[in-house]
C-alpha positions as CSV (number, residue, x, y, z in Angstrom):
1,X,-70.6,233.9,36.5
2,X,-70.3,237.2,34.5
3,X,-70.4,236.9,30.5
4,X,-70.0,239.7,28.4
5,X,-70.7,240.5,25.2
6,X,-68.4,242.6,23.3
7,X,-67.3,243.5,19.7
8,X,-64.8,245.5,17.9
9,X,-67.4,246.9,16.0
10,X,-71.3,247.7,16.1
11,X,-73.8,245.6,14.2
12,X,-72.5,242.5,14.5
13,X,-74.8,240.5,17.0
14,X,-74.1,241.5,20.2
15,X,-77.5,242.1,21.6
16,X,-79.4,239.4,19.6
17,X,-77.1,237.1,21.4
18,X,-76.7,238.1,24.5
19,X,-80.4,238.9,25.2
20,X,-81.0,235.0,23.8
21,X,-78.7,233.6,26.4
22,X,-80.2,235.8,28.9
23,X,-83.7,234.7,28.0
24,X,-82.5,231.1,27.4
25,X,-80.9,230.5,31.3
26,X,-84.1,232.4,32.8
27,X,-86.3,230.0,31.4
28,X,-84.5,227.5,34.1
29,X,-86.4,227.3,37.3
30,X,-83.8,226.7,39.5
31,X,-81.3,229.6,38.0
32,X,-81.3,233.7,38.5
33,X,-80.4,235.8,36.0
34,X,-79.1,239.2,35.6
35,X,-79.3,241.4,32.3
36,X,-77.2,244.0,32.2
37,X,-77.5,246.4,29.4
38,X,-74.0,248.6,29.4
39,X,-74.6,250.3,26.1
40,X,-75.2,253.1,27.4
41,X,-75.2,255.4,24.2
42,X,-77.4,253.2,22.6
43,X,-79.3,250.7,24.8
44,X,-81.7,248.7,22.7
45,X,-82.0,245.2,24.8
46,X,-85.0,246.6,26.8
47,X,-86.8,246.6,23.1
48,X,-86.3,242.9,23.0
49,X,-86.4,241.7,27.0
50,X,-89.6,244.5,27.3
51,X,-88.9,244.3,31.2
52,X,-91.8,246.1,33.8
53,X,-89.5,249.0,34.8
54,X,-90.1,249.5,38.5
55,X,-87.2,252.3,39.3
56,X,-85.3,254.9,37.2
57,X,-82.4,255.9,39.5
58,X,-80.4,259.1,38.5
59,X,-76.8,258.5,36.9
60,X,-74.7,261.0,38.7
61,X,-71.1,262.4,38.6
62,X,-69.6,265.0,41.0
63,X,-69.3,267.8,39.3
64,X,-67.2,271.0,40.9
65,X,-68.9,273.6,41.8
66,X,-67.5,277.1,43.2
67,X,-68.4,278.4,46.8
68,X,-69.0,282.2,46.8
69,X,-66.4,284.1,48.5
70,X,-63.7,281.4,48.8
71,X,-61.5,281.6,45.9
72,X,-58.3,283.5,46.4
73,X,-57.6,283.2,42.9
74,X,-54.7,281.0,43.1
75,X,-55.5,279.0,40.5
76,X,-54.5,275.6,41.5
77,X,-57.1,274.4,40.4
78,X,-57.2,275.8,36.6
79,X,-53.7,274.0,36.5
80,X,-54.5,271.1,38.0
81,X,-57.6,270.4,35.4
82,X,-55.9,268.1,31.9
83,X,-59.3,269.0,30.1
84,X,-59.3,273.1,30.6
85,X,-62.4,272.9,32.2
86,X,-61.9,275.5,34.5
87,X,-60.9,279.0,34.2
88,X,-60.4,281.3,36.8
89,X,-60.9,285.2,36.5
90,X,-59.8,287.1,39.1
91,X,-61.4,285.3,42.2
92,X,-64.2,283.9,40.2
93,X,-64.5,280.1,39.1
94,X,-66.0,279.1,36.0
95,X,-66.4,275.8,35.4
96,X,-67.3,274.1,32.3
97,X,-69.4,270.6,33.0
98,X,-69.6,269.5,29.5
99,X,-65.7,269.1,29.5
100,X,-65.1,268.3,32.9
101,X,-64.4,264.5,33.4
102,X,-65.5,264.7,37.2
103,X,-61.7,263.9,38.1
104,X,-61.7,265.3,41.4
105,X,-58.4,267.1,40.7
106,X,-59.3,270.2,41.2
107,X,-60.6,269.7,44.8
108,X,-58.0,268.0,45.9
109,X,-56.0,271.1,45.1
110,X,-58.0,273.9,46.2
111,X,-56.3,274.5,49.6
112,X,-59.1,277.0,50.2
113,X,-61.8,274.5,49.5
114,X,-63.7,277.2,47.0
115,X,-64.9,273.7,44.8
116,X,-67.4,271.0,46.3
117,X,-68.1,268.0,44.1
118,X,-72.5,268.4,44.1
119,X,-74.0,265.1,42.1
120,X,-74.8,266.2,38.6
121,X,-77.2,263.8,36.7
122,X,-75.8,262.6,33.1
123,X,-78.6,259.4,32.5
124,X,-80.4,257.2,34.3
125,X,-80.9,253.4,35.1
126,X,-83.9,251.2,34.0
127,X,-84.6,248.7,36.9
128,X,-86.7,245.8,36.6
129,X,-87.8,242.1,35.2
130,X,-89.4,240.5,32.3
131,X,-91.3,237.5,34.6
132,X,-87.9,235.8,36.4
133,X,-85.0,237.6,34.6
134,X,-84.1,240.7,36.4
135,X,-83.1,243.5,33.7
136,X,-80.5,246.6,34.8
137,X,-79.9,249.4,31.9
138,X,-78.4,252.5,31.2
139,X,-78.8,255.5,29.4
140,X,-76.9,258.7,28.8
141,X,-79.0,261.7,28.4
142,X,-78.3,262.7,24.9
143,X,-75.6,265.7,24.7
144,X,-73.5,263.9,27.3
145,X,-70.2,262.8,26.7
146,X,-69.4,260.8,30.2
147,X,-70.1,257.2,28.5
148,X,-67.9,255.8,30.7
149,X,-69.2,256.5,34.0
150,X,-72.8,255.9,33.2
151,X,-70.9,252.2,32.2
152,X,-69.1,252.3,35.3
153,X,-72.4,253.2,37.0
154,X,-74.6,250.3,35.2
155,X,-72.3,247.2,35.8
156,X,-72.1,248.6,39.2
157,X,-76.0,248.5,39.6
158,X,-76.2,245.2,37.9
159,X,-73.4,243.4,39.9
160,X,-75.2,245.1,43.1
161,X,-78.7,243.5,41.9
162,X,-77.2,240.0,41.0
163,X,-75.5,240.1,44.5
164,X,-79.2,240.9,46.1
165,X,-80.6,237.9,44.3
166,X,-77.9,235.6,44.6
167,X,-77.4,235.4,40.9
168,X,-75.7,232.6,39.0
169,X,-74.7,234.7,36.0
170,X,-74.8,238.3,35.0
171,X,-75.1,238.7,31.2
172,X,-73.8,242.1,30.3
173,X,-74.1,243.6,26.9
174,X,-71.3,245.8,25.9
175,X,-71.0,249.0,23.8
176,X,-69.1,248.3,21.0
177,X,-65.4,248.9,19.8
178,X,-62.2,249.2,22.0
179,X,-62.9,252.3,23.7
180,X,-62.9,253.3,28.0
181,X,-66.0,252.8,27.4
182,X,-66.0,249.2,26.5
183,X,-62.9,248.4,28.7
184,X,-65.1,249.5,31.8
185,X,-67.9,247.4,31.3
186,X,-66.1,243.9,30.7
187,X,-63.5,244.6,33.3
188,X,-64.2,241.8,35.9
189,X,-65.8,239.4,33.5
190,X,-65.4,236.0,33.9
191,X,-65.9,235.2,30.0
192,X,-65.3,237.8,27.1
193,X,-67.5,236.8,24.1
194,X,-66.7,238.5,21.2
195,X,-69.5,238.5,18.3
196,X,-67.8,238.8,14.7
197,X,-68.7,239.0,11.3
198,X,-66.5,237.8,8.0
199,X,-65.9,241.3,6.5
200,X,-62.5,243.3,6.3
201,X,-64.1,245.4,8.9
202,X,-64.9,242.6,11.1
203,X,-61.4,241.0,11.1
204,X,-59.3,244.3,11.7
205,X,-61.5,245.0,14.8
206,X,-61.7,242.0,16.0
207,X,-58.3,241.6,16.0
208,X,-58.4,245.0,18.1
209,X,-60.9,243.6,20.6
210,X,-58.4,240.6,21.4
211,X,-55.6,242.4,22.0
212,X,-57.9,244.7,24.3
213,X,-59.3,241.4,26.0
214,X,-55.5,239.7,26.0
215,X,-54.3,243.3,27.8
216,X,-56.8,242.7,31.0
217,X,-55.9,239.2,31.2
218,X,-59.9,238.1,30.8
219,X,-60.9,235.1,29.1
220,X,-61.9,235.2,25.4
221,X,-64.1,233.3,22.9
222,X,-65.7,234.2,19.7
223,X,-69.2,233.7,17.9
224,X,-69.2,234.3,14.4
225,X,-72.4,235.9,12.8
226,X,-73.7,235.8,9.2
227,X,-70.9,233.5,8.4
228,X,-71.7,232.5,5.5
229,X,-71.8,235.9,4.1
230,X,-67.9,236.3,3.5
231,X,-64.7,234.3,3.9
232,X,-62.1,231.8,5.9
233,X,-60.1,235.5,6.9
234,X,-61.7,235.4,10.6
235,X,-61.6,232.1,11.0
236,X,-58.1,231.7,10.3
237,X,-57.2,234.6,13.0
238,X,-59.2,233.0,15.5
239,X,-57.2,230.0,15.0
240,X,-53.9,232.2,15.2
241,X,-54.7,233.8,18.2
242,X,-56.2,231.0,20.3
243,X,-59.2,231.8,20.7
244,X,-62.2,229.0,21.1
245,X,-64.9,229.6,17.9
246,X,-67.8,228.7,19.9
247,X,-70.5,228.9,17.3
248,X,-71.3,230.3,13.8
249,X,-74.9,232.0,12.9
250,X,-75.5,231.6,9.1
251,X,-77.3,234.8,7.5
252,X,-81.0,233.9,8.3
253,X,-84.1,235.8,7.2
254,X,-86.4,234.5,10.5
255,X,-83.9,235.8,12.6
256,X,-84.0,239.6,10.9
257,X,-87.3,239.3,11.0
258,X,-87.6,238.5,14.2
259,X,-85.0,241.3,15.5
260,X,-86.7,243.8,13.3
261,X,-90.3,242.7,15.5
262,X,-88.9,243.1,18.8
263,X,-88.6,239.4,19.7
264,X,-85.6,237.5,21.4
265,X,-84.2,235.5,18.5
266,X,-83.5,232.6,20.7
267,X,-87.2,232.2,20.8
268,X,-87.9,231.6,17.1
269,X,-84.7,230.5,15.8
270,X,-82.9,226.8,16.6
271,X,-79.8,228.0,15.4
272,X,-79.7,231.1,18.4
273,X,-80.3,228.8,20.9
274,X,-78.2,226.2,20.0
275,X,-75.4,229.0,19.8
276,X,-76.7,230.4,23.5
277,X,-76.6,226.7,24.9
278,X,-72.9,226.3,23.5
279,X,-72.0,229.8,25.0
280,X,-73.1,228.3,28.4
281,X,-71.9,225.2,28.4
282,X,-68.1,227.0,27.7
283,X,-68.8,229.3,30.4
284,X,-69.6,226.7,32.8
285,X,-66.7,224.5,31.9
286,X,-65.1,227.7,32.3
287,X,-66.3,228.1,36.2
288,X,-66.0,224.8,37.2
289,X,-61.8,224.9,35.8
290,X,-61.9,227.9,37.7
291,X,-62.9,226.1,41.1
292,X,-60.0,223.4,40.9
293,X,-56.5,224.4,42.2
294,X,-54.2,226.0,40.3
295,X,-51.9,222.9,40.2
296,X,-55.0,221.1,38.4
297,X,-55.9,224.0,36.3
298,X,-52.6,224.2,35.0
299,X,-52.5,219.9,34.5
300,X,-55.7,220.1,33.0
């Protein structure tokens, strides 16, 4: 079961909650858990989850690079690149790798094969566990632009992992906002759960976040935070739209403090956890509907 936390803005909860549910299911003996932390631009659940790191593998993308002496100077490949990141000058190819998107394009259309694609690091992974919750995360090298593969890249690394362990769920948190970025990493989720607060702000992206969710036919629920700071204005579009409330976190001073320490809120707070254990319990009635035939699933 893959649960991913997402959120049409940043600042609204996303890592207080999903590093709680994470931290919540690993304290089951008899269950394997998967953190995956796909905010790559700013990871900040290993501050929380403080896992032993026991690897730091390379995020690579192919990057073009010329081969002396082939180019022709045809230029195929200067036309074939949507993000002018290559210019050719007489038979010499330049290529910019801050604007390149590692594409491929302009391989595929260098008949006389003066590009090869040579693994260019933009971040790297952070591997390992805090006791039995195994903890993947990325991180873009600052200066770098390519959020989205190092996303791509991370959920890859985590899926890979949970598959190695036989996971039952993979708890990805995801950078915020609507962006590739954020479509990448809850692509193939099983249950979207969108963290929310009662502010103009809040509403008008969450209502973004939906429509995102609604457009890769994933499943999606919503936890309200510091909702008792504004008004009935998100609650009301929940209701319009659909989608299941499945808790709301009242503004609560124990729970900044404990954020601002470094601990997972779930483990000083009752109100976390009993938002983690509904999150759970909706994701496994979730799973189980999912294992009925469709004739069921669509009586029930």
């Amino acid at each position: 079961m893959r649960i991913a936390f997402a959120s049409g803005k940043g600042g609204t909860g996303k890592t207080l909650l999903s590093t709680s549910l994470a931290w919540s299911l690993a304290r089951d003996p008899d269950r394997v858990v998967v953190y995956a932390d796909a905010d790559v631009e700013e990871p900040n659940g290993h501050l929380f989850l403080a896992p032993k790191v026991t690897s730091r593998p390379p995020i690579t993308v192919p990057l073009p690079t010329p081969v002396p002496d082939r180019c022709t100077g045809a230029k195929r490949c200067e036309a074939a690149c949507a993000f002018h990141a290559i210019l050719v000058v007489g038979t010499q190819v330049l290529v910019d790798q801050d604007l390149c998107h590692a594409c491929g394009a302009c391989t595929l259309v260098c008949t006389d094969k003066a590009l090869v694609e040579v693994p260019f690091a933009i971040g790297a992974l952070r591997v390992g566990a805090t006791g039995r919750l195994a903890f993947v995360g990325g991180e873009l090298d600052v200066g770098q632009a390519r959020a989205t593969p190092a996303v791509d890249a991370t959920v890859a690394a985590a899926v890979a992992h949970a598959d190695a362990l036989a996971a039952d769920t993979l708890v990805v948190d995801c950078p915020p906002g609507t962006s590739c970025a954020t479509m990448a990493s809850v692509r193939g989720a099983d249950l979207v759960v969108l963290v929310t607060e009662p502010t103009p702000f809040g509403l008008h992206d969450l209502r973004l976040a939906i429509a995102m969710c609604r457009a890769m036919g994933l499943p999606v629920a919503a936890v309200i935070n510091r909702a008792d700071l504004g008004d009935g204005a998100v609650r009301e579009a929940l209701t319009a739209e659909g989608v299941p409330l499945l808790a709301e976190l009242a503004f609560d001073r124990a729970i900044a403090t404990a954020y601002a320490e470094g601990a997972v809120a779930a483990e000083r707070s009752p109100a976390v956890r009993a938002a983690v254990a509904a999150i759970a319990a909706y994701a496994a009635a979730l799973d189980r509907a999912s294992s009925l035939p469709p004739s069921v699933q669509r009586s029930a």
